[in-house]
C-alpha positions in Angstrom: -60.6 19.4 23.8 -59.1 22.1 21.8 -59.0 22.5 18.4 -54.8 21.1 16.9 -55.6 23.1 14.0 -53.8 26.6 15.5 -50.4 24.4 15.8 -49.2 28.1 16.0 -51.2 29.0 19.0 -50.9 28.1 22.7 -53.4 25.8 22.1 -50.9 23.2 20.4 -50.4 21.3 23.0 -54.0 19.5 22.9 -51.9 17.6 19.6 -50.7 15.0 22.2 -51.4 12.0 23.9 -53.8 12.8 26.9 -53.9 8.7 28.4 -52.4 7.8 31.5 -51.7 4.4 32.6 -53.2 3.7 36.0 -51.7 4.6 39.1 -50.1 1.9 41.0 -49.1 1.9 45.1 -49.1 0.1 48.4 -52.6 -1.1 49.1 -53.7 0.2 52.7 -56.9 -0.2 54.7 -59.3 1.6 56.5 -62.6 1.6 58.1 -64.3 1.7 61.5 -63.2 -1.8 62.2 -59.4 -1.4 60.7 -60.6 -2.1 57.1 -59.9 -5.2 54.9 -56.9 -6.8 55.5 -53.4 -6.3 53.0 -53.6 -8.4 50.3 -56.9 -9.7 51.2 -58.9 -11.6 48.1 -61.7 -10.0 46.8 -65.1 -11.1 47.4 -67.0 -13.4 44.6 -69.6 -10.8 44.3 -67.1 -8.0 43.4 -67.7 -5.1 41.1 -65.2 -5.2 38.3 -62.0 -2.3 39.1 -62.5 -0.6 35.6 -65.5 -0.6 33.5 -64.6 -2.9 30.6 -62.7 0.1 28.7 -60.2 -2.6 27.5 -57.8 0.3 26.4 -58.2 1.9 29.9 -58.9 -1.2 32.0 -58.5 0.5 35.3 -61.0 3.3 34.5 -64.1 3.5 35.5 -65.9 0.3 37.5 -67.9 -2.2 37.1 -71.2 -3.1 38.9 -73.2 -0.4 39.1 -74.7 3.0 37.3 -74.1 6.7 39.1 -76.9 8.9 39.4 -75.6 11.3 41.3 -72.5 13.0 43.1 -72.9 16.2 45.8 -69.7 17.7 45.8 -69.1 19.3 49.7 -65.1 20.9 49.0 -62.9 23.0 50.9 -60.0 24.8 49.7 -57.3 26.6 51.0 -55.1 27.9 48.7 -52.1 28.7 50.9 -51.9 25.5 51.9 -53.3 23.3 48.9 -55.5 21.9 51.0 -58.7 20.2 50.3 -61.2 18.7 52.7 -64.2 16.8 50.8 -67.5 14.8 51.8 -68.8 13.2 48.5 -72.3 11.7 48.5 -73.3 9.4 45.5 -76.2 7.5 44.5 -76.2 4.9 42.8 -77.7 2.2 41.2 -76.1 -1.7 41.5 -76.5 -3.6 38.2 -75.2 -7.0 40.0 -75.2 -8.5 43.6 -72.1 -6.6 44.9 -70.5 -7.6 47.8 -67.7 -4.8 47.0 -67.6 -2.1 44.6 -64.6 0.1 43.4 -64.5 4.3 42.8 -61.3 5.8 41.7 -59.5 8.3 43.7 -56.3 9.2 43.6 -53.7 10.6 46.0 -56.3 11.6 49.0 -56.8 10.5 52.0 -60.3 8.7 53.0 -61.1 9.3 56.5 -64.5 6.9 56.5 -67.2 5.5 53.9 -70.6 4.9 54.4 -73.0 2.8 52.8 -76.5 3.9 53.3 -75.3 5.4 56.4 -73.9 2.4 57.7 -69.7 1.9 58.3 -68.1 0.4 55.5 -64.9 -0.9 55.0 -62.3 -0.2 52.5 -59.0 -0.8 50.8 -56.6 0.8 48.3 -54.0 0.0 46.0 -53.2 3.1 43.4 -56.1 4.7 42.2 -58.7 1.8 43.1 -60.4 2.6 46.1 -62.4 -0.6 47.4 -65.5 -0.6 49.2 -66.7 -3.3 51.2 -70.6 -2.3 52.5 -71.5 -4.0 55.8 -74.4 -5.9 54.0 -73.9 -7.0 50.1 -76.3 -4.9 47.9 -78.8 -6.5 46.3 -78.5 -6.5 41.7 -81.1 -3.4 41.3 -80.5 -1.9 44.6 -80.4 1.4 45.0 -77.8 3.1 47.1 -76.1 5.8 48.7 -72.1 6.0 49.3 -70.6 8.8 51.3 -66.7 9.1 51.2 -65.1 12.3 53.7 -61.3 12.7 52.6 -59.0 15.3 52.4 -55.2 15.7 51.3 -53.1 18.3 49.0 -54.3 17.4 45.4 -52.0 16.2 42.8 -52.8 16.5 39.1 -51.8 13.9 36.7 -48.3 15.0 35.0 -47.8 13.6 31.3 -45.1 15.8 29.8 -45.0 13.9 26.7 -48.8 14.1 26.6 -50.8 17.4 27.5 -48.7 18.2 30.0 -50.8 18.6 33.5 -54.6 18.1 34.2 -56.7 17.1 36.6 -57.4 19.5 40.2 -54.1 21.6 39.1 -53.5 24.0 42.0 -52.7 27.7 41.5 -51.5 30.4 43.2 -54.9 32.0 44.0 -57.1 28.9 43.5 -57.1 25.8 41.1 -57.2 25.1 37.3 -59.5 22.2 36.8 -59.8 20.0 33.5 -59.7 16.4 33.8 -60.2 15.5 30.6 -59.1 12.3 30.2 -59.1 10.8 33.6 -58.4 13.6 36.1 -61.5 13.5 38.0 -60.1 11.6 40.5 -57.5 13.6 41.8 -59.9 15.6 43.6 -63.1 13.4 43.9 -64.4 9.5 44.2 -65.7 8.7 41.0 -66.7 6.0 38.1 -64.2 7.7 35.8 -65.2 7.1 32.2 -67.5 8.1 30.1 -69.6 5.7 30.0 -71.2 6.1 33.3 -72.8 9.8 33.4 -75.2 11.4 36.3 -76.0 14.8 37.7 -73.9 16.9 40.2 -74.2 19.6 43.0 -71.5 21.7 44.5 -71.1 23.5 47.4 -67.4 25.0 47.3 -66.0 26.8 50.2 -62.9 28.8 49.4 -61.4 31.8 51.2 -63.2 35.3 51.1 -62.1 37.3 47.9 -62.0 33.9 45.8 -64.8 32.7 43.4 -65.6 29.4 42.8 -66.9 28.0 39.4 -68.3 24.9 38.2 -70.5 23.4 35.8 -74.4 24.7 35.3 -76.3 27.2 37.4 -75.8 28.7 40.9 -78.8 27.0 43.0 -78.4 29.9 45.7 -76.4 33.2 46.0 -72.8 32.7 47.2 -72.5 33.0 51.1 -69.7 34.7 53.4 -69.1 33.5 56.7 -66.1 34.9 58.5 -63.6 34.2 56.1 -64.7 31.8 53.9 -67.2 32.2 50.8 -69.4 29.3 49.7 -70.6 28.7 46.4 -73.4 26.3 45.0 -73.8 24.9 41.8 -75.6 22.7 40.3 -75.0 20.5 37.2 -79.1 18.9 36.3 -78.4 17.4 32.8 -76.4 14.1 33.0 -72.5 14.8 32.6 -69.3 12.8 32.4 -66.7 13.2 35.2 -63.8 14.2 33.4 -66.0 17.7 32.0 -66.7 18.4 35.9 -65.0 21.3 37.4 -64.8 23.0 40.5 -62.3 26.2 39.0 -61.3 28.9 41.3 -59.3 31.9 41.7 -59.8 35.9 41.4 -62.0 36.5 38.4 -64.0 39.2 36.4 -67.0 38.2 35.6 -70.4 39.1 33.0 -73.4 37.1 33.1 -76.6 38.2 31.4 -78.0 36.1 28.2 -77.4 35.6 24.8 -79.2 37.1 22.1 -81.2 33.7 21.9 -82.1 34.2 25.9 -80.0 31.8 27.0 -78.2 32.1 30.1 -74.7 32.8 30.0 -71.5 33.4 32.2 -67.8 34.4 31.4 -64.9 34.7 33.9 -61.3 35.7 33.5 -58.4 35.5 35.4 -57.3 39.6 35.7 -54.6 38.9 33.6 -57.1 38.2 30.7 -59.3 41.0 31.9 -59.1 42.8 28.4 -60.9 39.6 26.8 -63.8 39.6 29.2 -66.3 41.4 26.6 -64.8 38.7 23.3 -65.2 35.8 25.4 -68.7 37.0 26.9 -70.1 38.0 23.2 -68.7 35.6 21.1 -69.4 32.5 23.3 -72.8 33.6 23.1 -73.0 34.2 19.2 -71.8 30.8 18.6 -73.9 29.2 20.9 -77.0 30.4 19.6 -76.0 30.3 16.0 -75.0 26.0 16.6 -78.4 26.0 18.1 -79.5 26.6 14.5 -77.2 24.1 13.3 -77.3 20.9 15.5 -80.4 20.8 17.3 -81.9 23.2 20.5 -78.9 23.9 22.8 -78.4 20.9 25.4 -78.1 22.8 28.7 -79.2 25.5 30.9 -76.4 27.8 30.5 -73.3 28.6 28.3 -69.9 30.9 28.4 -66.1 30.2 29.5 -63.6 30.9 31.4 -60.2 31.8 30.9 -57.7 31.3 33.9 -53.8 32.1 34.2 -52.8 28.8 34.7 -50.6 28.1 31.6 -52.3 24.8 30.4 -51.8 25.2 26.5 -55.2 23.8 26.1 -58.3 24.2 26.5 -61.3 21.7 27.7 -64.6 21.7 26.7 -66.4 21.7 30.4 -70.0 21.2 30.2 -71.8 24.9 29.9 -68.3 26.3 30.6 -65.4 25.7 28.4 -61.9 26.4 30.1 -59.4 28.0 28.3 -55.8 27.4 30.0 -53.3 30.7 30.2 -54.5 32.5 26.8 -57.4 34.1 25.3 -59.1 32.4 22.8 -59.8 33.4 19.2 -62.9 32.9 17.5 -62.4 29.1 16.1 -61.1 27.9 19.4 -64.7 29.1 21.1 -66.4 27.5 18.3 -64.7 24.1 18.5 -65.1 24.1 22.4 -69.1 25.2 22.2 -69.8 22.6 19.4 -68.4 19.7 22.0 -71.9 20.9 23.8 -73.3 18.5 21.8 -71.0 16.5 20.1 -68.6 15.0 23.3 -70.6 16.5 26.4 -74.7 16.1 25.5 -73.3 13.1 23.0 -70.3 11.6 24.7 -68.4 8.4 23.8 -69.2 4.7 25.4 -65.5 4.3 24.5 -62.0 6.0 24.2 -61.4 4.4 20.6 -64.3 6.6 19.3 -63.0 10.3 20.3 -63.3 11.1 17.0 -67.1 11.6 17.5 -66.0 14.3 19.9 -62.8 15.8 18.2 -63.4 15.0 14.5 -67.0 17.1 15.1 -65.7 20.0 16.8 -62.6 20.4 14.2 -65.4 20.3 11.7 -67.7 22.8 13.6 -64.4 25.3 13.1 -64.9 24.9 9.4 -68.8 25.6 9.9 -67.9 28.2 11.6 -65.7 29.8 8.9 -68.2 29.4 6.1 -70.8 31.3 8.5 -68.5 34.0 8.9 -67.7 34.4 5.4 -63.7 34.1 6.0 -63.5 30.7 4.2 -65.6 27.6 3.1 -65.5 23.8 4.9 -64.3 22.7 1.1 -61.4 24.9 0.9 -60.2 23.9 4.0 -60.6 20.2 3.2 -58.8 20.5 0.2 -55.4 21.9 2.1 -55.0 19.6 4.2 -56.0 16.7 1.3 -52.7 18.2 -0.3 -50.7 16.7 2.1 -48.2 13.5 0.8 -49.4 10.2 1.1 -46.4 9.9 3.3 -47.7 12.4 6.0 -48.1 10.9 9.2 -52.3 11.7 9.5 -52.8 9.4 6.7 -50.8 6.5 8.8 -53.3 7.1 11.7 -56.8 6.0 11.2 -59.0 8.2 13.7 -61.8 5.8 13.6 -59.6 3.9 16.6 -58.1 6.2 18.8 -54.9 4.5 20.4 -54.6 4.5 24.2 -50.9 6.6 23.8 -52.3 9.2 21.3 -55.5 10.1 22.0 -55.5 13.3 20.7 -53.2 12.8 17.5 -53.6 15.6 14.9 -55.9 12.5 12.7 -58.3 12.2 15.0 -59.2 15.8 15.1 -58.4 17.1 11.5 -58.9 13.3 9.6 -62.0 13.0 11.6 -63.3 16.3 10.4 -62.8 15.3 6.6 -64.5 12.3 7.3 -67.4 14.3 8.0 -66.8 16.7 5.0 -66.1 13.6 2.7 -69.7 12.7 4.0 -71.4 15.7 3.6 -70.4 15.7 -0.3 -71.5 12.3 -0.5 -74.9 12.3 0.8 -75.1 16.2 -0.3 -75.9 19.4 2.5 -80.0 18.7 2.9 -79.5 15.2 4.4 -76.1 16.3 6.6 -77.7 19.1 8.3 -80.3 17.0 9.1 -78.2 13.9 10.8 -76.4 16.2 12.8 -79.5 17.6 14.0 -81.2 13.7 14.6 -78.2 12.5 16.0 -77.8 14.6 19.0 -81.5 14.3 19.6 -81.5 10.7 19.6 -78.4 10.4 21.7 -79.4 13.9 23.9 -77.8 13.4 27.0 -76.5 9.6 26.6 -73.9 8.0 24.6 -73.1 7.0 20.8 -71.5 4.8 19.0 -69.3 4.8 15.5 -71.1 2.5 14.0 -74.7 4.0 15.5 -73.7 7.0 13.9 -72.9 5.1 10.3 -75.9 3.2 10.7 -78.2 6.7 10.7 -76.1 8.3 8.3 -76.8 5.3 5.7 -80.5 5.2 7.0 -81.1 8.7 6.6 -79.6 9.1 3.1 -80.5 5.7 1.3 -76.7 5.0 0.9 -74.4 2.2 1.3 -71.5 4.4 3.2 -69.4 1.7 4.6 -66.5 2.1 1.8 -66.4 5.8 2.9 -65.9 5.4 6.5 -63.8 2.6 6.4 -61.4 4.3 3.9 -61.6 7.6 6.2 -61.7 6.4 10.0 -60.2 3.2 9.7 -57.3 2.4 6.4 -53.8 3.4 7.6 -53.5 5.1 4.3 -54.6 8.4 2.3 -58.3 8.0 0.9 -58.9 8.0 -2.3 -60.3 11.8 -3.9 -63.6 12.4 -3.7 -65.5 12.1 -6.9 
């Protein structure tokens, strides 16, 4: 997510809380046979309807491990209208006799279970699958959900504001970031559970379709309608996946550093087509120095009109919401490459391994620029009172209703600067760079990342980062 340190700048609003609580609704039925019935129990061999998140509990599912999800969308944007076949594999991790995916709003016309008729039933955002034979615990298997339906983005106007599938008036604004994804497809939405994805997007002629990774083909026009494929081949998160569309210029080519790159803007933005293009690529190859060989196949950004106020850090293409970014803003969302989207968090309560890296990645970013140093910057915001509200929060636990408070981003940071005096610059550089190479396209933990820190520098840290991530209170000054 963006950087809160530009309160001035449009990208404020990412100061806010981002959770939702889960949707809640009538539960209805479905399948070839008329579906389970109303209020039905569930089954003894039931996959659990959130993933064990316990400050989430409805996000995500228990019982089995995605591989996998082919994208087949529609989209009209006249009409808001989105038609959609999703196909994911999957691995059980228990006898399941049902299984849950989140979707929200749509309508399911059937599911199939290893191409046999399932049945199903809803209530809010829990879509439950019942397959005509239970899967076996280690079972591999294949669910395909058609649906279709006017999308409707999660609305939090004390929070962010708007994310999710957030339709425009020439296409759609997608950032998901926390749990958005299912507004638009049937997911395990958390985190924790991460797989590969394929695309194939079918808009009107004249509209370009975007999403995470590399085009597998060239874009194809039949009649009216243009279809786009993508294709996403490093594991990824759901709530970085994004299917963005609308009128857009666009420059691809490759960094200095040869890797791949793409920039988009909305016309409006047109004029910051050439910053977002070169910069995205100088700050990509120059964190390649810095944390380890870039994670994916491709980098760059896009900037849309839709008037978000943030922006997201979508893996190989960060979105920036109705403004152009500056400098820091592209290095805080490229440095989430590794630290939130190659790296990504087993739980909420730890976004500060996400946010608190990328705030500090700005103040890398400063010092390699020459227009200020990651100590100087420290040291103003280590003016503030005691009384000042970051010092009340501890980042190390994120809470469910404020997410992305100012501490987590800008206390998490000094955590890391507070480290990197302690154990002195040789031995940082060098955990950044072994911690997203151990962790390369999984997850971490807090106290994985403390356990490396105090095996690679000999230290007992555990006074530090308890007195940064986790005491209501200012820390002490560093010695």
């Amino acid at each position: 997510m963006g950087s809160n340190r530009h309160a001035a700048t449009l990208a404020v609003a990412l100061v806010s809380v981002l959770a939702c609580s889960p949707s809640t609704g009538a539960t209805v039925s479905g399948g070839a046979s008329g579906g389970a019935s109303v209020g039905a129990p569930r089954h003894k061999d039931a996959g659990a309807p959130g993933i064990g998140d316990k400050d989430f509990p409805k996000d995500g599912n228990g019982g089995y491990d995605v591989a996998h999800y082919g994208l087949k969308i529609e989209y009209e944007p006249a009409s808001k209208q989105l038609t959609g076949v999703a196909t994911i594999q999957a691995t059980a991790t228990q006898r399941l006799d049902t299984f849950n995916l989140d979707l929200s709003g749509l309508e399911v016309g059937d599911i199939l279970v290893d191409g046999n008729q399932a049945t199903y039933s809803r209530s809010g955002s829990e879509l439950t699958v019942v397959p005509s034979t239970p899967l076996a615990d280690g079972a591999r298997f294949t669910v395909r959900v058609s649906y279709s339906g006017v999308p409707k983005p999660i609305k939090d106007p004390k929070n962010l504001g708007t994310f999710g599938f957030v339709p425009t008036a020439d296409g759609a604004f997608v950032a998901c970031q926390p749990d958005g994804a299912k507004t638009w497809f049937p997911a395990n939405d958390h985190p924790a559970d991460k797989a590969t994805f394929d695309f194939e997007i079918t808009v009107p002629k004249g509209v370009t379709a975007l999403a995470n990774g590399e085009m597998t083909r060239p874009a194809g026009t039949e009649g009216d309608k243009t279809t786009f494929y993508w294709r996403e081949k490093h594991p990824m998160v759901t709530y970085l996946a994004t299917a963005t569309m609308g009128k857009f210029s666009m420059r691809q080519g490759r960094t200095p550093g040869g890797i791949p790159i793409v920039a988009a803007v909305d016309p409006r933005f047109k004029s910051s087509l050439s910053k977002l293009y070169t910069v995205s690529g100088a700050v990509t190859d120059y964190w390649s120095k810095v944390f380890g060989p870039y994670p994916f196949s491709s980098t760059g950004g896009i900037v849309d009109d839709f008037a978000a106020g943030y922006a997201l850090e979508n893996q190989t293409k960060p979105i920036y919401g109705g403004f152009a970014p500056d400098e820091t803003i592209m290095a805080h969302e490229l440095a989430h490459q590794w630290f939130g989207d190659s790296v990504s968090i087993e739980r909420w309560k730890e976004l500060w391994l996400n946010e608190g890296f990328a705030t500090y990645a700005e103040w890398l970013w400063s010092e390699h620029k020459g227009t200020n140093t990651a100590d100087a910057i420290f040291k103003s915001f280590y003016e503030r009172p005691s009384s000042n509200a970051m010092w009340k929060y501890p980042p190390g636990r994120a809470q469910p209703r404020d997410l992305f408070n100012e501490s987590v981003y800008t206390r998490g940071g000094m955590t890391l600067h507070a480290l990197r005096k302690t154990i002195g610059d040789e031995t940082f550089f060098k955990l950044l760079k072994e911690w997203t190479s151990q962790h390369r396209y999984g997850n971490g933990t807090t106290a994985e990342f403390i356990a490396l820190a105090e095996k690679m520098s000999g230290k007992d840290l555990g006074a530090l980062f308890d007195a940064w991530l986790f005491q209501p209170k200012k820390p002490a000054p560093l010695t």
